[in-house]
C-alpha positions, -999 to +999 in steps of 0.1 A: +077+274-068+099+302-088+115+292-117+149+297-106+144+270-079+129+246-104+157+251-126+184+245-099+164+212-087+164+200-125+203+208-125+205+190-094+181+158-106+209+160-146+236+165-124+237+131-100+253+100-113+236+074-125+236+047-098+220+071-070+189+076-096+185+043-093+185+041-059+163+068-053+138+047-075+144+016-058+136+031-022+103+043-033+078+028-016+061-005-026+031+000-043-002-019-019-023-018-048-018-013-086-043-011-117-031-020-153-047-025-193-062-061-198-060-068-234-090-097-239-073-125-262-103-153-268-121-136-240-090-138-215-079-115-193-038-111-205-018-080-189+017-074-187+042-088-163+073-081-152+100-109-145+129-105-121+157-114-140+194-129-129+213-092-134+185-074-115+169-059-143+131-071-155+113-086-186+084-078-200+062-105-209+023-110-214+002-128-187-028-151-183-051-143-153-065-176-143-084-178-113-095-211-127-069-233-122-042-235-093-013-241-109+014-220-119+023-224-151+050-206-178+068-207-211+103-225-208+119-190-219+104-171-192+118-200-167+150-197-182+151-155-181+147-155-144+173-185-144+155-219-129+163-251-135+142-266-156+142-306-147+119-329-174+099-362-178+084-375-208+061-348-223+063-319-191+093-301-176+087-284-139+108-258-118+113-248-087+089-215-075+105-180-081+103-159-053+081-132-071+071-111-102+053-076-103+029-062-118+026-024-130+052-017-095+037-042-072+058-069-060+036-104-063+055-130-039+050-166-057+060-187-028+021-202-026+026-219-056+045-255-047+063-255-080+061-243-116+051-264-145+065-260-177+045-276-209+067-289-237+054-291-273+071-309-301+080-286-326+077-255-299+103-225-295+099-224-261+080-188-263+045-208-258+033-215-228+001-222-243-004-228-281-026-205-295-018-177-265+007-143-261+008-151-224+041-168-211+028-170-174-006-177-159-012-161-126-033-191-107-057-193-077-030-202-054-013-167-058-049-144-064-064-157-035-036-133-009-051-105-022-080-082-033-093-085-070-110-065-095-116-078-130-133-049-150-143-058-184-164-030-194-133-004-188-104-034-199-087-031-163-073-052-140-065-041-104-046-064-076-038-050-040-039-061-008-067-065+013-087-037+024-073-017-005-096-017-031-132-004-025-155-025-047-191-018-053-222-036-069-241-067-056-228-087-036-228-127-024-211-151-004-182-171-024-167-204-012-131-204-015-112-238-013-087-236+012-059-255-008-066-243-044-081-211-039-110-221-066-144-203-061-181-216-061-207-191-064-244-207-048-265-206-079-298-218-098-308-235-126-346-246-127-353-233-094-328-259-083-296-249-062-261-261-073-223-245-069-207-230-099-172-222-100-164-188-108-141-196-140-126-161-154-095-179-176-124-197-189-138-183-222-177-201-220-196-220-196-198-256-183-219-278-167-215-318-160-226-341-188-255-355-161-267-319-158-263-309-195-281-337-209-307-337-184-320-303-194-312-307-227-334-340-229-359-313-206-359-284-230-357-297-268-366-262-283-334-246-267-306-239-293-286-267-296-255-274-316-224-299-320-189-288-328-167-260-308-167-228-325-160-193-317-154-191-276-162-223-274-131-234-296-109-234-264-077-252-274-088-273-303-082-307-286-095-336-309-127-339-290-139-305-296-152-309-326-175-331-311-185-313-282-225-303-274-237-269-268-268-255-260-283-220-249-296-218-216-323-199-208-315-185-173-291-192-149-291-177-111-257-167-105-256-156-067-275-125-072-271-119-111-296-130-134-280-142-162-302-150-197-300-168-231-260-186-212-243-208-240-231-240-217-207-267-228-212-302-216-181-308-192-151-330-214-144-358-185-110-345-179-122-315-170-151-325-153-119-351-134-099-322-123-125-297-107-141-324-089-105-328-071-094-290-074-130-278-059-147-289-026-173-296-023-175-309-061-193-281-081-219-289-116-204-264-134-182-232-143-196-200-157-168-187-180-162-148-188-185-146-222-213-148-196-198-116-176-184-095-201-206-066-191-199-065-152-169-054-128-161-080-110-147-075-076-130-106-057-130-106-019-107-132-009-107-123+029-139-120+034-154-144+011-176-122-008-176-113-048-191-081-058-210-076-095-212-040-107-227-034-140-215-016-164-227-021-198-258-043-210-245-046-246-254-083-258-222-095-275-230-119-308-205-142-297-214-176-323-215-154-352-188-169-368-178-192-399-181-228-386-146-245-383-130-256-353-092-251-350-058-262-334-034-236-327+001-257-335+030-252-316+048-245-352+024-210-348-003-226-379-041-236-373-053-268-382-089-275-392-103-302-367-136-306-376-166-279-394-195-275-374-234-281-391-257-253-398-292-264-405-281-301-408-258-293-434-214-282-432-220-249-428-184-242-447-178-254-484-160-292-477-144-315-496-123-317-528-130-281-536-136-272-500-124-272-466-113-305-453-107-315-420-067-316-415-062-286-438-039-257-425-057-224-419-033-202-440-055-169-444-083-152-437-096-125-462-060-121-470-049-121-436-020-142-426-036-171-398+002-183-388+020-163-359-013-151-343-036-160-312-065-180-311-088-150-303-071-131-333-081-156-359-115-157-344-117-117-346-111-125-379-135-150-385-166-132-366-185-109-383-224-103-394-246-133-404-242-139-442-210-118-441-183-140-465-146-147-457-121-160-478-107-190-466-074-198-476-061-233-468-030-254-469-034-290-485-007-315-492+015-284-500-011-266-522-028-237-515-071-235-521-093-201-514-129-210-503-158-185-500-175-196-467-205-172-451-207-163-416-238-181-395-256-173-370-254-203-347-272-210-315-299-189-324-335-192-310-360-206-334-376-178-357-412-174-348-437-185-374 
């Protein structure tokens, strides 16, 4: 093209009013398929989205990919930017569906989803959807399941497009979709026996039924074992989690990937409750994303297949962390719910001088706790095995600073 030609067009492009620029942007085509950044917050998949709003325009907001769970869930603020009517009982608030939100420039119809829940937290600003979380709007199996998926940790990407537009690659196996929830199960093995896992990626770890836990655990007494929620495992610091059991699984046969050395929750019963009713026919477990972190994972919802394409074999020292277990508050603070053992003893400094369960997180190394996620604090409590970090807690309205090293916990026994 000469130059005189391109500088007439850009005359032409400066020279046309406002409104027809717009309209020439809003008759482009709609995108079929569209790839965008993941930003992995606790070892969940969070993008941006874009939210229709009353005038016309769009909001940007961060949010949750959870193929996990089938409902539809968002922050009272993003329900009141697009302008629904937010009707409340007791301790949740609802709405009626929005017709859609995009991603990157694809439109993402939300008319699957029967209705939108809305949690409501005491002492909340209405930002949080989850406490703990950046995301204001999970994107559930009810609205994936339309289309074709790709999860690609190793390159941080997430791409959504109809189906037949994305061309995956790796292994491949058969996945079970349920037709009302849209919740996969993935035929798998554990002890050369065959059971259904759900394929849980807005799950951080992995779990299996208490009767399944404690059978092997009771089968295997030399696997790593350990009590208390920490690290990934610290999911939303409910008062139970500082109690909850873990142990390190050998090998697990995950459709065709051979996953090794799996740290495995035992299932809480609510949990345990709600994929027995969200999953047919009722699955033992749910392999969580620490356990994938080095694979693309491709979802083929209309044709019932998942594809595994590895990309990196880098083994990620996920439990080497200080020992607490924390509450992310709806007033933005962490509380302390409970320090886990190391070698039969706190593995953090407690007591008058020490940590204490109820204490405040205030900082770490300096670093302000209040106002972040739940996988920033952990970033900032991970490190290298006798590593310290300065704890500093909240007590009655005083401030304490406690040197507390970071372990290495569900390690395998050190050979003799």
């Amino acid at each position: 093209m000469r130059l005189s030609t391109l500088a007439a067009l850009t005359l032409l492009a400066l020279s046309m009013p406002v409104h027809a620029v717009l309209a020439q942007n809003l008759a482009r085509p709609e995108a079929r398929s569209v790839t965008v950044p993941i930003t992995l917050d606790h070892d969940r998949v969070v993008i941006d989205i874009y939210l229709p709003l009353t005038d016309g325009s769009t909001k940007r907001i961060r949010g949750w990919v959870d193929n996990g769970n089938p409902h539809l869930r968002m922050s009272q603020r993003a329900a009141k930017l697009m302008g629904l009517t937010i009707a409340c009982e007791s301790d949740s608030c609802s709405a009626k569906t929005p017709r859609e939100l995009l991603i990157g420039d694809m439109h993402i119809p939300l008319d699957k989803a029967k209705q939108v829940r809305i949690p409501l937290y005491a002492g909340s600003d209405g930002t949080e959807m989850e406490p703990g979380m950046s995301a204001e709007i999970a994107i559930p199996s009810t609205i994936l399941r339309d289309y074709d998926v790709l999860i690609n940790f190793p390159d941080r990407e997430f791409s959504i497009g109809a189906p037949g537009t994305i061309k995956f690659k790796g292994v491949t196996s058969k996945m079970l979709v349920a037709p009302d929830t849209g919740l996969i199960q993935i035929p798998s093995k554990l002890e050369n026996k065959t059971y259904n896992l759900v394929l849980d990626l807005g799950a951080p770890v992995t779990f299996l039924s208490g009767e399944l836990f404690f059978k092997l655990a009771a089968a295997h007494p030399t696997w790593p074992h350990m009590t208390g929620a920490i690290g990934p495992a610290n999911m939303w610091g409910a008062s139970d989690e500082a109690k909850w059991q873990l142990i390190r699984i050998g090998r697990v046969q995950f459709g065709p990937l051979y996953l090794t050395e799996i740290p495995v929750i035992a299932w809480p019963a609510a949990q345990e409750k709600f994929l027995a009713a969200s999953a047919k026919p009722s699955p033992v477990g749910a392999l969580g994303t620490s356990a994938l972190m080095n694979y693309r994972i491709g979802l083929d919802y209309t044709n019932s297949k998942v594809y595994f394409d590895l990309g990196n074999t880098f083994k990620l020292p996920e439990f080497d962390v200080v020992g607490l277990i924390l509450r992310p508050d709806p007033d933005s603070r962490f509380t302390i719910v409970g320090i886990a053992d190391y070698d039969g003893k706190p593995s953090v400094p407690s007591g008058e001088d020490g940590v204490q369960v109820g204490d405040h997180l205030v900082a770490v190394n300096g670093i302000p706790a209040a106002g972040s996620t739940m996988g920033q604090v952990w970033s900032l409590l991970e490190g290298s095995p006798g590593q310290e970090r300065k704890l500093t807690v909240e007590r009655g309205g005083k401030q304490i600073t406690v040197s507390a090293k970071v372990r290495h916990f569900l390690a395998e026994p050190e050979e003799n």
